[in-house]
C-alpha positions in Angstrom: -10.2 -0.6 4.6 -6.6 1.2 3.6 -6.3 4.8 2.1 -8.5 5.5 -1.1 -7.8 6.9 -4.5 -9.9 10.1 -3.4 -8.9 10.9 -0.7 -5.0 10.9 -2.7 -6.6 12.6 -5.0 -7.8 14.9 -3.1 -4.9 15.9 -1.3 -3.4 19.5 -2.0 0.3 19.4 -3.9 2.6 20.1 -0.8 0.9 17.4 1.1 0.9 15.1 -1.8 4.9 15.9 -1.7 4.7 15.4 2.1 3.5 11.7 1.8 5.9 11.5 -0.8 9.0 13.0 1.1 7.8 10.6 4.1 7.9 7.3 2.2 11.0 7.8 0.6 13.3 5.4 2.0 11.2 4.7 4.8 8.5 2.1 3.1 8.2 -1.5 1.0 5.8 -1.8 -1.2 4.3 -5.4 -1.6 1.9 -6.7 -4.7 0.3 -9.7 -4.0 -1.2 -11.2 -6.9 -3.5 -14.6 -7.8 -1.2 -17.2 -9.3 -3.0 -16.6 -12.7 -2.6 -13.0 -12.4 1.3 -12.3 -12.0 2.4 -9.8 -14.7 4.6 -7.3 -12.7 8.5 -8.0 -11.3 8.4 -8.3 -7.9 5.0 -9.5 -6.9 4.4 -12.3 -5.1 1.7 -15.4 -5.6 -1.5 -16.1 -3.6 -2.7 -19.6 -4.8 -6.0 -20.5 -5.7 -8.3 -21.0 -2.9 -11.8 -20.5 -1.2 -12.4 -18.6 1.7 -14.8 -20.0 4.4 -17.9 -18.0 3.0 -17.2 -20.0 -0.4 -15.4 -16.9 -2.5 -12.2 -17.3 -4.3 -9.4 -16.3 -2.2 -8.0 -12.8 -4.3 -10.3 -11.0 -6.6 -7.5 -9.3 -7.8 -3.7 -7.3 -7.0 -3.5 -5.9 -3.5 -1.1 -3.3 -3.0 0.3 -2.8 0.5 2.8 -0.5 2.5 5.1 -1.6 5.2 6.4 1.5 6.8 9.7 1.1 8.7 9.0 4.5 11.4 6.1 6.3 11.8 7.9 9.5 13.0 6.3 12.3 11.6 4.0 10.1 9.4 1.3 12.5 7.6 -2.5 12.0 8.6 -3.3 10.4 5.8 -1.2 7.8 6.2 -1.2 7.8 10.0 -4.5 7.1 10.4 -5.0 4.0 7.9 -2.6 1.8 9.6 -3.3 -1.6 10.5 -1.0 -2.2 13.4 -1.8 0.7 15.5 -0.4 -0.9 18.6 3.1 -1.1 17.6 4.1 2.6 16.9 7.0 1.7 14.8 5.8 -0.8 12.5 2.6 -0.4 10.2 0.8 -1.5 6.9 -1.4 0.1 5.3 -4.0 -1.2 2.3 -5.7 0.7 -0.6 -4.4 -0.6 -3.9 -6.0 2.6 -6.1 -4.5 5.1 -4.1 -0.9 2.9 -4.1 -0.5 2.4 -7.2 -1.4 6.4 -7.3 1.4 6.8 -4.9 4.0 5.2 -7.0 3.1 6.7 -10.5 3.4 10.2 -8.4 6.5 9.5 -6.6 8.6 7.5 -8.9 8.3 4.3 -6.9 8.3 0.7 -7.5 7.5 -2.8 -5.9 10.2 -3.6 -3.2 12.5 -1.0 -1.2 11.5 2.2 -1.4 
């Protein structure tokens, strides 16, 4: 599932700034790409492949974030995380509303 692009966009200015404010310095941002597909520093290569349905592996880039704490972690992040039973370690999907995120906050693939 992960966050989506409207829901971001959706999201009034101070808790825009609040997800912001959060990630900063708390978050790593991954791309994972398809071999053929690489065009960005820092992303990393899924080879070719089929799945056992008989799709290609990646369509496309998935964006994730790996956040470090969860303390204080806004709703909207909060409640897309993947590893809900480890309360100090998450990820969270939704490559529209990531790359979003990163045009909005100033951040890039890698340590945030």
């Amino acid at each position: 599932m992960g966050i989506k692009l409207d829901g971001w966009n959706n999201l009034s200015m101070a808790d825009k700034n609040a997800v912001i404010h959060f990630l900063r310095g708390n978050c790593k941002i991954d791309l994972e790409s398809p071999e053929n597909h690489i065009n960005q520093t820092g992303a990393y290569p899924i080879a070719d492949g089929i799945t056992s349905g008989g799709h290609p592996m990646k369509y496309g880039d998935e964006y994730r974030i790996y956040i470090r704490s969860l303390d204080e972690c806004p709703p909207f992040l909060f409640n897309e995380r993947k590893s809900a039973q480890n309360p100090y370690k998450a990820r969270i999907g939704g490559s529209a509303a990531i790359k979003a995120i990163m045009e909005f906050g100033g951040f890039r693939i890698g340590e945030n």
